[in-house]
N, C-alpha and C positions, 0 to 999 in steps of 0.2 A: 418633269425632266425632259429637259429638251436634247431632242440627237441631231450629230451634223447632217446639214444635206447631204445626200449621195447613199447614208449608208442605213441597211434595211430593217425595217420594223423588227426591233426586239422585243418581245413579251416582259413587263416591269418585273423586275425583280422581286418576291416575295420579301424582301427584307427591308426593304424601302415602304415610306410612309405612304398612307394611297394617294392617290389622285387629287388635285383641289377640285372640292364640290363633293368628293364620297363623303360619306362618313363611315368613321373608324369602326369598324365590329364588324363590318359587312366584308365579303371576301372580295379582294380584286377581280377586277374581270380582266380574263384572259383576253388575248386575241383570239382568233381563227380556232375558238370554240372549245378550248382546250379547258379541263377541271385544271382549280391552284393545286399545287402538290402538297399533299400533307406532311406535314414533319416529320421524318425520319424514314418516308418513304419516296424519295427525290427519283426519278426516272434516269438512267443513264445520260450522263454527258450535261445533265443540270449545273447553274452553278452549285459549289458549295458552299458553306456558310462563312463568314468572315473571321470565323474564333477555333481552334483548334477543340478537337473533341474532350473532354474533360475525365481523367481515371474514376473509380469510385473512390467515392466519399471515404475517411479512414480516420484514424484517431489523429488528433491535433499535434502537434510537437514531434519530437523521435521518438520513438520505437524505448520504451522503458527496459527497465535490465529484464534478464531473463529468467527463469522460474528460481524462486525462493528456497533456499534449504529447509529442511523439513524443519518446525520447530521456531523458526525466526529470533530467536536471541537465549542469551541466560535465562534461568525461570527466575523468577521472583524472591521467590522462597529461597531460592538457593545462597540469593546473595544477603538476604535477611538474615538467613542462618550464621551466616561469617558477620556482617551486623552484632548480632546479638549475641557471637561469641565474646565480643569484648564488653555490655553493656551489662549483659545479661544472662547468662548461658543457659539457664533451663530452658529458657526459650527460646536456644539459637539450636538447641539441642532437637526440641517440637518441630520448630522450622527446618532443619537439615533432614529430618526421616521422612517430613511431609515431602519436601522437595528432592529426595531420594526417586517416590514412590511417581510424583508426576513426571517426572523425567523419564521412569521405564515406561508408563505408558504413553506419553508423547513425543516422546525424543528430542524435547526439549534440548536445548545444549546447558551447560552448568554442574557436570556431573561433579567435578574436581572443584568447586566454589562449595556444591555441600559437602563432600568429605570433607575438605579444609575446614568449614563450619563445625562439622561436627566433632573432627578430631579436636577444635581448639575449642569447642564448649562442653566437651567430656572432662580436658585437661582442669579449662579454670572449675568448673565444677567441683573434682575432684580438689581442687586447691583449695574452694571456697569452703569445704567438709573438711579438710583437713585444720586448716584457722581454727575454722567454728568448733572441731572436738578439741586443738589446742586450747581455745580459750576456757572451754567448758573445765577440762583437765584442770587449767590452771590456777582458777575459780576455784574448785574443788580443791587441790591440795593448800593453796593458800588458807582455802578455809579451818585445813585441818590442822592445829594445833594439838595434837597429843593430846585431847581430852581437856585441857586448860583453858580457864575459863577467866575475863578479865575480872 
């Protein structure tokens, strides 16, 4: 690095490559006897570095939503139970009391997914028994012919 004539011996900058003829790893030598400054302890009135200082490190992207409602969605079960009340109801019926019971201790949300489950597979249930002693009924008095026999 060459300076104009006239103006006065400046000490090389720490941030420049050294000298031709040093080699790299070995510290500059100062002028007029002075230590290099170590990084991040620069003496008053030194240059400063060429780069602005940098914030801490932080998670990538935006800032995600904000805390979660307890429970994070419908339970499972609760919607299986409504499921199952049309497919199947003894088992939307199992499913709506289990998903009753998780929802008090988790807070779950769904509470009104197993009611409605369990209200609608109490109903076909009771539908499905009602047929079934129809048919049985029916069975049975057709069978009966007054004792006559063909």
């Amino acid at each position: 690095m060459s300076q104009p004539p006239g103006e006065p011996d400046q000490p090389p900058s720490p941030y420049e490559p050294p000298a031709y003829g040093q080699p790299y790893g070995e510290p500059q030598q100062q002028p007029y006897g002075q230590q290099q400054p170590h990084w991040g302890h620069q003496p008053p009135g030194a240059a400063q570095p060429p780069y602005a200082p940098q914030p801490p490190y932080g998670q990538y992207g935006p800032p995600g939503p904000g805390p979660q409602p307890r429970g994070g969605g419908p339970n499972v079960l609760a919607i299986l139970s409504l499921v199952f009340a049309f497919v199947f109801a003894p088992a939307g019926i199992v499913c709506g009391h289990l998903a009753k019971r998780q929802i008090r201790q988790t807070g779950e949300e769904g509470e009104q997914l197993a009611t409605w489950g369990l209200i609608l597979s109490y109903v076909f249930t009771a539908l499905g028994l009602l047929v079934c002693c129809g048919w049985i009924g029916l069975a049975i008095w057709a069978n009966s012919d007054n004792g006559s026999t063909y």
